[in-house]
C-alpha positions as CSV (number, residue, x, y, z in Angstrom):
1,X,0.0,0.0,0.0
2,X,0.9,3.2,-0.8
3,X,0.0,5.0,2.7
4,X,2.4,2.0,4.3
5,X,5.9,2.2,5.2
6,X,8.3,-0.7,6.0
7,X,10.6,-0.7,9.2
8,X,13.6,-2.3,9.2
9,X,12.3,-5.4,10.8
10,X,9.7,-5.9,7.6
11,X,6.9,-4.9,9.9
12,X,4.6,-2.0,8.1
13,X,4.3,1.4,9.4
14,X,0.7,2.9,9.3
15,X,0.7,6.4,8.7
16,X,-2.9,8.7,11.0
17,X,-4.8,9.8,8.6
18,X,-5.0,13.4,8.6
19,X,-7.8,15.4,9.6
20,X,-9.9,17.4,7.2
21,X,-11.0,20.9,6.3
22,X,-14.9,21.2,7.4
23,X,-17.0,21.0,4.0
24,X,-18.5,23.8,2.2
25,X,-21.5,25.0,3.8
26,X,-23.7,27.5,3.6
27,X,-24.6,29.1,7.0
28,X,-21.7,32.0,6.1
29,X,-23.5,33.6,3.2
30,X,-26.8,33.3,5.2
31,X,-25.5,34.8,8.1
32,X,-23.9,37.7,6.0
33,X,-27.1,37.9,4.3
34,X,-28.7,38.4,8.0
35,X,-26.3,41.3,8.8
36,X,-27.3,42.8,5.5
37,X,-30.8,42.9,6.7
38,X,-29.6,44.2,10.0
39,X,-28.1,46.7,8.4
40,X,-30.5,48.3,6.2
41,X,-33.5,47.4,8.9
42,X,-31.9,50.2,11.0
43,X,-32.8,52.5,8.3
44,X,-36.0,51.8,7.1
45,X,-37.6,49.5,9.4
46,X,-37.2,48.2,13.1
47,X,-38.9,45.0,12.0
48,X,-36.6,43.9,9.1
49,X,-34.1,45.0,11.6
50,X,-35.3,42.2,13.9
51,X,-35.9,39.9,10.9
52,X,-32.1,40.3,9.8
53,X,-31.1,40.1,13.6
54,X,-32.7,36.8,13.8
55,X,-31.3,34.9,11.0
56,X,-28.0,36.3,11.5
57,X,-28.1,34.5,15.0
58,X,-29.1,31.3,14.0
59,X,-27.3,31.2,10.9
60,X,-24.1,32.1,12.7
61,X,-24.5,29.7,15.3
62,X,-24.9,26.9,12.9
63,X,-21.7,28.3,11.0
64,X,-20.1,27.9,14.4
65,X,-21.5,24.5,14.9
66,X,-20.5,23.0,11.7
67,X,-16.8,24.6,11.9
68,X,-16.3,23.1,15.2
69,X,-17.9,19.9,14.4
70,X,-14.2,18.1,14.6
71,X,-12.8,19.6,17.8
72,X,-16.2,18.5,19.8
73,X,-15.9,15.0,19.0
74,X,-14.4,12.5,21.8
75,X,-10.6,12.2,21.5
76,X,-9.4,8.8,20.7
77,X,-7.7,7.1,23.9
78,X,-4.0,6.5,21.7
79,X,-3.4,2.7,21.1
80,X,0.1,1.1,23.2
81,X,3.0,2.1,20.9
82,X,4.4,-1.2,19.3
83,X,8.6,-1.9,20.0
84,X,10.4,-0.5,17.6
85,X,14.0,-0.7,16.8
86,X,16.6,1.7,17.8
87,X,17.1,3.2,14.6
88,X,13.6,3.9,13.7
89,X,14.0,5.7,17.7
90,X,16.7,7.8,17.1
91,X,15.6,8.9,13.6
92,X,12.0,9.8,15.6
93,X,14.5,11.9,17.8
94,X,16.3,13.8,15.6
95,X,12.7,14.8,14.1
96,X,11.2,16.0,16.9
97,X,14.5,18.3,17.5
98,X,14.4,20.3,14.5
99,X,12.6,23.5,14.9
100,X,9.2,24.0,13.3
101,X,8.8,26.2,10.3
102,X,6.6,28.6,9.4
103,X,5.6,28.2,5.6
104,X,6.1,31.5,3.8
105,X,2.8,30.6,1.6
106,X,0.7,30.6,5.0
107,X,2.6,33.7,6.1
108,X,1.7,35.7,2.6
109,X,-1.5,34.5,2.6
110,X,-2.4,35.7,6.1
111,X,-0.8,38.7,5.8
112,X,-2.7,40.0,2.7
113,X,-6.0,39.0,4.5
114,X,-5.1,40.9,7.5
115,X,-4.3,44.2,4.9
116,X,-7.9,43.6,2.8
117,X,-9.8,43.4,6.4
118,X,-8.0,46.5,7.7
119,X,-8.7,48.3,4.6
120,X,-11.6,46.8,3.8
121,X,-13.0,48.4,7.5
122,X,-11.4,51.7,7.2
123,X,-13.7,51.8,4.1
124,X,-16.9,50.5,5.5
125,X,-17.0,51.5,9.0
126,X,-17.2,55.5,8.1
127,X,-19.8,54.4,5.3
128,X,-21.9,52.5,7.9
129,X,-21.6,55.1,10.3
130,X,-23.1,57.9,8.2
131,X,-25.8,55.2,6.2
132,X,-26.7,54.7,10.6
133,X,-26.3,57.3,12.9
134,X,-29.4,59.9,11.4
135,X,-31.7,57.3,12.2
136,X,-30.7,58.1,16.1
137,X,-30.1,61.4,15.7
138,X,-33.1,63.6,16.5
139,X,-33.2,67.4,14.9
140,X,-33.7,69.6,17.4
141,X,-36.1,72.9,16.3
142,X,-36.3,76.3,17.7
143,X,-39.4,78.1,18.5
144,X,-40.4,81.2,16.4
145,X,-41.5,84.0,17.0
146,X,-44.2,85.0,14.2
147,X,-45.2,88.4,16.0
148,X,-48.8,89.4,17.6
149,X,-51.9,87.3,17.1
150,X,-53.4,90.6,15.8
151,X,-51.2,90.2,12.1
152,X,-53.2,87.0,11.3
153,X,-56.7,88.1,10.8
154,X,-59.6,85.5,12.1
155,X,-60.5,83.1,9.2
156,X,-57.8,84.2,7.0
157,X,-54.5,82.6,5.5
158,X,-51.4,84.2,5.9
159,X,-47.9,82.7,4.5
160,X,-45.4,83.6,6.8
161,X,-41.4,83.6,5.8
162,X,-39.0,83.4,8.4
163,X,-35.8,81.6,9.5
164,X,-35.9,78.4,11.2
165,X,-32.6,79.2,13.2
166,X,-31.2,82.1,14.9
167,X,-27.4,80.8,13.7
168,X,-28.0,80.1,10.6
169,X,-27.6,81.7,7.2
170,X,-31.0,83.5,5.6
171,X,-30.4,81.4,3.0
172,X,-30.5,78.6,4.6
173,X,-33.0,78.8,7.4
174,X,-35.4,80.2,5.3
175,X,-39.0,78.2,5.8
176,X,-42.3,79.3,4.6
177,X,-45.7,77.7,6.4
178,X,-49.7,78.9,6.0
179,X,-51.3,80.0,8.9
180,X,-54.9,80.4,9.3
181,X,-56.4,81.9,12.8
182,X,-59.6,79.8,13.2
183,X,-60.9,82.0,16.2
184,X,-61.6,80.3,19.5
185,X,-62.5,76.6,20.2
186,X,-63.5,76.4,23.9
187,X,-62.1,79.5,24.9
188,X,-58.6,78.8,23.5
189,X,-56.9,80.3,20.5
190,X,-57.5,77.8,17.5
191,X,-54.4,77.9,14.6
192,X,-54.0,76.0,11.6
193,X,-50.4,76.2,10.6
194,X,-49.4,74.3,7.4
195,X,-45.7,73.4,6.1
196,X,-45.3,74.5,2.6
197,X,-42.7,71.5,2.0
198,X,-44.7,69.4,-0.5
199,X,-44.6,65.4,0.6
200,X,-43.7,63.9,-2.5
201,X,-40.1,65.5,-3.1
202,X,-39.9,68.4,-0.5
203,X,-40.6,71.3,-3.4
204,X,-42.1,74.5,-2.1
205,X,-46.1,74.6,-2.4
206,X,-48.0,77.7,-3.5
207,X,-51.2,79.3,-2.5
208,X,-54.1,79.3,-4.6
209,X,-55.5,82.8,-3.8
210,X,-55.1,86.7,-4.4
211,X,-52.0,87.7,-2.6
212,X,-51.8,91.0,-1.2
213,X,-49.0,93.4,-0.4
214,X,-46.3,91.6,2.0
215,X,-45.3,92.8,5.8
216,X,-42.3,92.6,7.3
217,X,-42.8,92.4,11.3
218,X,-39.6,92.3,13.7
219,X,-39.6,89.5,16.2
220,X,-37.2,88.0,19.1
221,X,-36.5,85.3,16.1
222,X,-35.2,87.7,13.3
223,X,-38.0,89.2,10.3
224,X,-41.0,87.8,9.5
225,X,-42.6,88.3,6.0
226,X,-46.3,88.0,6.5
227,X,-48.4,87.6,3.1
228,X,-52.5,88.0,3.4
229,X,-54.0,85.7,0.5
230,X,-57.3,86.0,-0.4
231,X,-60.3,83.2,-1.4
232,X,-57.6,80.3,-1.1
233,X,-58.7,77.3,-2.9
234,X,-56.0,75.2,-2.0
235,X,-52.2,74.2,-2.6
236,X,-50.2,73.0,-5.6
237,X,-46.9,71.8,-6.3
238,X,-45.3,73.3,-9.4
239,X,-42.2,70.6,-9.5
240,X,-44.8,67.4,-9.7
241,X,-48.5,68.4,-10.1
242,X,-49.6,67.5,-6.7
243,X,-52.4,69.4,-5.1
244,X,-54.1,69.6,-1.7
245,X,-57.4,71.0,-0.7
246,X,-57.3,73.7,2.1
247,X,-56.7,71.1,4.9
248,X,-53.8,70.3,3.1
249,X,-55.6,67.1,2.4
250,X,-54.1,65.5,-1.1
251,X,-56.4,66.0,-3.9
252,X,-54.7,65.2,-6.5
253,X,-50.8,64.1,-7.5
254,X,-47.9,62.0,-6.2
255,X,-48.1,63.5,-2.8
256,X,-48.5,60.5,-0.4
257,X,-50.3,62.3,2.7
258,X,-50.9,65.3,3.5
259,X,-49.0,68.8,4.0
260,X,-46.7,68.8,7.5
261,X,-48.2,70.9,10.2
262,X,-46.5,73.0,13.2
263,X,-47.2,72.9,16.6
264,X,-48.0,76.1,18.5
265,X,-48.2,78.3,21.5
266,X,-49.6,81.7,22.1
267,X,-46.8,84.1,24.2
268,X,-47.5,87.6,25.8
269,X,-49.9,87.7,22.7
270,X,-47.2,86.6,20.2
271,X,-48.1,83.9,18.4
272,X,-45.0,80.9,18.7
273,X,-44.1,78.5,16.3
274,X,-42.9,74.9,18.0
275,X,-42.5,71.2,16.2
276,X,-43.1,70.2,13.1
277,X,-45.2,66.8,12.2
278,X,-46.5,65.0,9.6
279,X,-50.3,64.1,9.0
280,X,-51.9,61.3,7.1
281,X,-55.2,62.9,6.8
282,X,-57.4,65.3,8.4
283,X,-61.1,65.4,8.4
284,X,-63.1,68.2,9.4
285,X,-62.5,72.0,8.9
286,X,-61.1,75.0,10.8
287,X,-61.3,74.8,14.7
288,X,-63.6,71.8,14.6
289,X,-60.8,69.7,12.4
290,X,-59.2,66.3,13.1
291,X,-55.6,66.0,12.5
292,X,-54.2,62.6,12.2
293,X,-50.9,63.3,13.5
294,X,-47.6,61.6,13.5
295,X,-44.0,61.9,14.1
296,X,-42.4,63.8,11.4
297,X,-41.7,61.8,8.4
298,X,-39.7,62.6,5.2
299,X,-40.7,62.9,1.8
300,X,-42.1,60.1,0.4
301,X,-43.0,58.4,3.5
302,X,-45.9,57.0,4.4
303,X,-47.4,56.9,7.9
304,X,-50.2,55.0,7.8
305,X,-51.8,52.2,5.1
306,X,-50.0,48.7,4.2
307,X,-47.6,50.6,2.8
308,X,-45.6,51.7,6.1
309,X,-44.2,48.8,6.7
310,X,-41.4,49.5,4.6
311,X,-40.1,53.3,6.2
312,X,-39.2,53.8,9.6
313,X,-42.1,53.6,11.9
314,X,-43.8,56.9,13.0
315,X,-46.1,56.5,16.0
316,X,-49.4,58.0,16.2
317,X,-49.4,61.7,18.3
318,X,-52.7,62.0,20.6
C-alpha cells in the first residue's frame, strides 16, 4: 500500500490519517445575508431589523457548529505504541529536535488577509456610520417667533417667511408655512399652521388665492414676511402636479399624505411657532378639524396604510 511504510524489521508502518478541512456549507453567506438585513432594517424599518437580527443569530450559530464539528468530537484514547527498533527511535529523535517552520505561503496568505480586512474596515465602517447614525439622531427645532396674534386676521391665510434658526444663514433657514387663525375653540386660540414642504419630493407649495401686499414684522427670532392671501382654494406643487385641498388634504398628485403641520403656542400675545409633524389625513375644517398626526416623516414616506411597513415607523401623536 501506498500509505504503508516498512521498518527495518519488515513490519509496516501505518501512517494517521489526517484530519480534514470542514466541508462547504452554507450558514456564512446566510449569516452575511442576515447582517445585510440588520443593516438596512436600522434605516427603514425596526422590523426587518429584527428579521435580519434573527437569521443572522441562528445562521451564525450553525456556522459555528459545523466549523467546530471536529474539535467537539471525543478524543481517541492512543493505542500502546508497538517496539520499535533503535534506529527507527533515534531517527524519531532527531525529528522531533528540529525546529518547526513557518511556511512562507501561509505567512503571505495571512498577511494580505489581514491588509484587505484592515482596509476593507477603514472603508466601511465610516460608510456604515453615516448610512446609521441619522436614524438616532433627533433634529432639534427652535421656537419662532411669528409676532402678535393681531397680524393674522380671524378666518384668513397668511404665508409667513422666516428663519428656522437664529445661527443660521437666511439662506438657509429660510422656511415658509400657511397660517390660518380659526378663532376660539372652547375659549382657546385655534391655529391652523401648514408646512409649505410638498410630501412627494420636499418642493415649495404655493397658495391658490389673491395675494396681497407683503409685511415685514420684527420678532425675538429675526424678520417675518407675513403675506395675506385671499379666497384660497388650496395648494399645488409646481415641480410634480400635486395638489391639496385647504386642509392640506391631497387632492390630486404624487403626494403620499398630507401637508406637515406645526405645533404652537400663544406668548405675551405673540403667536409661537414649536415642532413640526407630519399628518396622514385630516377630516373636518377649521377649529372643529381632526388632525391625524404623527412623528415627522420625510418625503415620500408614508405613515399609515400597508404601505408603512417599509419606512421607519412613525407613532401615532394623541
Amino acid at each position: 500500500m501506498a500509505d504503508e511504510l516498512e521498518r527495518p524489521g519488515g513490519e509496516p508502518v501505518e501512517h494517521e490519517a489526517e484530519p480534514h478541512l470542514p466541508a462547504p456549507t452554507i450558514w456564512p453567506f446566510a449569516f452575511a445575508a442576515g447582517i445585510t438585513l440588520l443593516l438596512i432594517g436600522l434605516i427603514v424599518n425596526w422590523l426587518l431589523a429584527a428579521i435580519g437580527g434573527a437569521v443572522a443569530v441562528i445562521f451564525g450559530f450553525l456556522w459555528i457548529r459545523d466549523a467546530t464539528r471536529e474539535v467537539r468530537r471525543p478524543v481517541a484514547e492512543p493505542e500502546p505504541a508497538e517496539p520499535v527498533s533503535e534506529v527507527v527511535a533515534e531517527e524519531e529523535e532527531e525529528a522531533e529536535e528540529e525546529p518547526e517552520r513557518y511556511p512562507r505561503s501561509v505567512f503571505l496568505e495571512l498577511s494580505t488577509l489581514g491588509i484587505g480586512a484592515a482596509i476593507g474596515g477603514l472603508v466601511t465602517l465610516p460608510a456604515i456610520g453615516f448610512m446609521v447614525a441619522p436614524a438616532f439622531v433627533d433634529q432639534g427645532y427652535d421656537d419662532v417667533d411669528l409676532g402678535p396674534l393681531t397680524n393674522f386676521p380671524a378666518n384668513q391665510w397668511v404665508t409667513a417667511t422666516f428663519v428656522s434658526a437664529a445661527d443660521e444663514p437666511p439662506d438657509v433657514g429660510r422656511r415658509t408655512t400657511f397660517v390660518r387663525n380659526n378663532g376660539l375653540a372652547n375659549g382657546v386660540p385655534s391655529i391652523t399652521i401648514i408646512s409649505n414642504r410638498c410630501v412627494h419630493m420636499g418642493c415649495p407649495t404655493q397658495p391658490g388665492g389673491l395675494l396681497q401686499r407683503p409685511q415685514e414684522v420684527n420678532t425675538e427670532s429675526g424678520a417675518v414676511r407675513l403675506i395675506v392671501t385671499q379666497g384660497l382654494s388650496g395648494f399645488t406643487c409646481p415641480c410634480h402636479g400635486g395638489a391639496y385641498d385647504t386642509e392640506g388634504n391631497r387632492t390630486a398628485g404624487p403626494p403620499v399624505r398630507a401637508l406637515d403641520r406645526y405645533q404652537y403656542s400663544i406668548r405675551n400675545g405673540n403667536l409661537i411657532l414649536g415642532k413640526p409633524y407630519s399628518v396622514s389625513h385630516v377630516t373636518g375644517e377649521g377649529a372643529e378639524a381632526e388632525v391625524h398626526a404623527y412623528k415627522l416623516a420625510d418625503p415620500g414616506q408614508h405613515v399609515d396604510g400597508p404601505e408603512q411597513v417599509f419606512y421607519p415607523p412613525k407613532f401615532w401623536i394623541p
